[in-house]
C-alpha positions as CSV (number, residue, x, y, z in Angstrom):
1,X,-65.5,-51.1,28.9
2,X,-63.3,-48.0,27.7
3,X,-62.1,-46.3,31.1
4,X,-62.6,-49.2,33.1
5,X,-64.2,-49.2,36.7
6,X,-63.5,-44.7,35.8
7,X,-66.6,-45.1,32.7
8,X,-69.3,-43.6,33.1
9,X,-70.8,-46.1,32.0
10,X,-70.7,-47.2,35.7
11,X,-71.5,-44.2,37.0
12,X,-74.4,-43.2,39.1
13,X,-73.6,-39.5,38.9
14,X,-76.0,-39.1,35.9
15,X,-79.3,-37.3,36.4
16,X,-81.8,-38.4,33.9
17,X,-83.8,-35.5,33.9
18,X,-81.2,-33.2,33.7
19,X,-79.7,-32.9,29.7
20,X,-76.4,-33.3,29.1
21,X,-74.6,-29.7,27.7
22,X,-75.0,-30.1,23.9
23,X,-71.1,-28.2,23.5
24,X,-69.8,-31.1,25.1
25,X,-72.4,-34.0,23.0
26,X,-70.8,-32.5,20.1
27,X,-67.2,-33.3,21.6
28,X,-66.0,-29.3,22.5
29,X,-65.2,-28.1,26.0
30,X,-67.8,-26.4,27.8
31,X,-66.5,-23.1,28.9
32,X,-69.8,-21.6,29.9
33,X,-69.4,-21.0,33.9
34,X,-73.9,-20.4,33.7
35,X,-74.3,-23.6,31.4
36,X,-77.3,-25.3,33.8
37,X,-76.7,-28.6,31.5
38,X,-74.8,-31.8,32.8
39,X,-71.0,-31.9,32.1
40,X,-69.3,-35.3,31.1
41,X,-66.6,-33.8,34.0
42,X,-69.3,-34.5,36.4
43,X,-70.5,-37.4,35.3
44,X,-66.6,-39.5,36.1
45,X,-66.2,-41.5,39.5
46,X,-63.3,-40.8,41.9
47,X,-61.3,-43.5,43.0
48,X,-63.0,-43.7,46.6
49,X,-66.2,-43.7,44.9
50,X,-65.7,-46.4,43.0
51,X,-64.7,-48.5,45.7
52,X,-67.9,-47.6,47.7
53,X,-69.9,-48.7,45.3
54,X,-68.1,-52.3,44.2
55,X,-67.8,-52.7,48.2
56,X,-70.9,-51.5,50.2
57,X,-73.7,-54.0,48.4
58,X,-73.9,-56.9,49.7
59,X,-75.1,-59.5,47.1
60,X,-75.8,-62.2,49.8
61,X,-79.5,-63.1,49.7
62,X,-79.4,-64.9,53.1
63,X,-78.3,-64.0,56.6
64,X,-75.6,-66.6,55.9
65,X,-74.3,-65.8,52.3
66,X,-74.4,-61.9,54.2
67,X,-71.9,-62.9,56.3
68,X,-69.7,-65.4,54.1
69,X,-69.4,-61.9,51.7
70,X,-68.9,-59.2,54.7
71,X,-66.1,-61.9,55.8
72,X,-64.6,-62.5,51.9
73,X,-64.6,-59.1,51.7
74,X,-62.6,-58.1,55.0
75,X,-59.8,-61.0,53.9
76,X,-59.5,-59.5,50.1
77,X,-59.0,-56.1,52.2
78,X,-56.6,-57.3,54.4
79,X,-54.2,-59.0,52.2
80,X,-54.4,-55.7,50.0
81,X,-53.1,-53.9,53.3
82,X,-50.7,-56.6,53.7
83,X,-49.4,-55.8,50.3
84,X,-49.5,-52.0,51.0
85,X,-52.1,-51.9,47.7
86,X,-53.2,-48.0,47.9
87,X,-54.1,-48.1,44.1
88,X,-57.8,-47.7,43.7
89,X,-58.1,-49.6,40.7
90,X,-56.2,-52.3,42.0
91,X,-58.3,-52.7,44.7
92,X,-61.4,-52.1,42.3
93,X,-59.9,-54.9,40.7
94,X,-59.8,-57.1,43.3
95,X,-63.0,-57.0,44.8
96,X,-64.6,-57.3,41.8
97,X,-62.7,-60.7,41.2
98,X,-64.0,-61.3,44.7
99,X,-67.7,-60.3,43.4
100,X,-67.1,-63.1,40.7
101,X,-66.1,-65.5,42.3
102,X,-68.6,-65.0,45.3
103,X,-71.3,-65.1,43.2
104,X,-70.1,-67.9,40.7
105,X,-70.4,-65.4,37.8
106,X,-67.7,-63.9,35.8
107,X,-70.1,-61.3,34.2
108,X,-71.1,-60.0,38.0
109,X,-68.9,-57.3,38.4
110,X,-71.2,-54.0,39.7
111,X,-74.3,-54.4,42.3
112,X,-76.8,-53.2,39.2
């Protein structure tokens, strides 16, 4: 995907019910400070966000599978502090690998 684990394709900052600003559908900046619409600058994830969403669902369906993830997870973070790994999208990067592998799917990336 274009913009990686950053698309908002990913993103669960969109309101449905709320239309996006028709200055910025049509590819202009939106320089209206009372537009009520939704801004594609609101719509991005930060780099903490991203990581709290690839990290906090646990796909384990059983008390055990639960556990084997909480544990994967807390190694994959480890050896990224080990490495002194502060980029988020390297981390993003690796827990998703971790999601992967985990759940014997290389399509799995996002808890959707």
């Amino acid at each position: 995907v274009s913009g990686g684990f950053r698309s908002i394709t990913y993103s669960h900052q969109i309101d449905p019910n709320k239309p996006i600003c028709q200055i910025e559908a049509a590819g202009d900046p939106c320089n209206d400070d009372q537009c009520d619409n939704q801004h594609f600058r609101g719509m991005g994830l930060s780099g903490d966000m991203i990581l709290v969403q690839l990290g906090t669902a646990n796909p384990g369906r059983t008390e055990e599978e639960k556990q084997q993830w909480t544990e994967g997870l807390k190694l994959v973070l480890r050896q990224l502090r080990q490495k002194d790994t502060k980029d988020p999208d390297v981390v993003a990067t690796e827990i998703a690998n971790f999601r992967r592998q985990f759940l014997k799917d290389p399509t799995r990336v996002l808890n959707l």
